[in-house]
C-alpha positions, -999 to +999 in steps of 0.1 A: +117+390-277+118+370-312+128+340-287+095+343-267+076+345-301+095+314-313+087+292-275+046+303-276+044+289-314+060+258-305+040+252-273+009+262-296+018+240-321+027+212-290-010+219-274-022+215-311-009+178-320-020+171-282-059+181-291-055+162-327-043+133-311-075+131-289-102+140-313-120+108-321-121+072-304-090+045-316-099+014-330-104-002-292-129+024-281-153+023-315-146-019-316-159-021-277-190+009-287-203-014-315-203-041-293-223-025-267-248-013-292-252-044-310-256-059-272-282-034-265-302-038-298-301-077-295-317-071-257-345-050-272-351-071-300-361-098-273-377-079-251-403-066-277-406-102-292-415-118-258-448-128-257-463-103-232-448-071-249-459-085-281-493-089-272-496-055-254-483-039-288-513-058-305-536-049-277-527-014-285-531-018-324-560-033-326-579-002-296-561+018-323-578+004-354-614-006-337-622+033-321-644+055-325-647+083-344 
């Protein structure tokens, strides 16, 4: 019996170090996330700079400010 007790709390303690070992991203997985983000934010900045977004935005802004009350 005490062997049983002693083989569950290692395999416990095994399964442990096995879920800490996964629990965040290594330096790889965050390096390769900020480059995707600051690839996606760099694609939005253009898009809402292009001239046709930008002058729908103003378009929208000044139906906004001109309206009726």
């Amino acid at each position: 019996m005490r062997v049983r007790v002693r083989v569950r709390a290692w395999v416990l303690a095994a399964r442990a170090r096995v879920v800490r070992r996964d629990a965040g991203m290594v330096t790889s997985e965050y390096a390769m996330g900020l480059i995707a983000a600051v690839g996606f934010a760099a694609l939005l900045y253009e898009v809402l700079t292009s001239g046709q977004v930008r002058g729908a935005l103003q378009d929208i802004v000044g139906r906004a400010l001109n309206g009726q009350f």
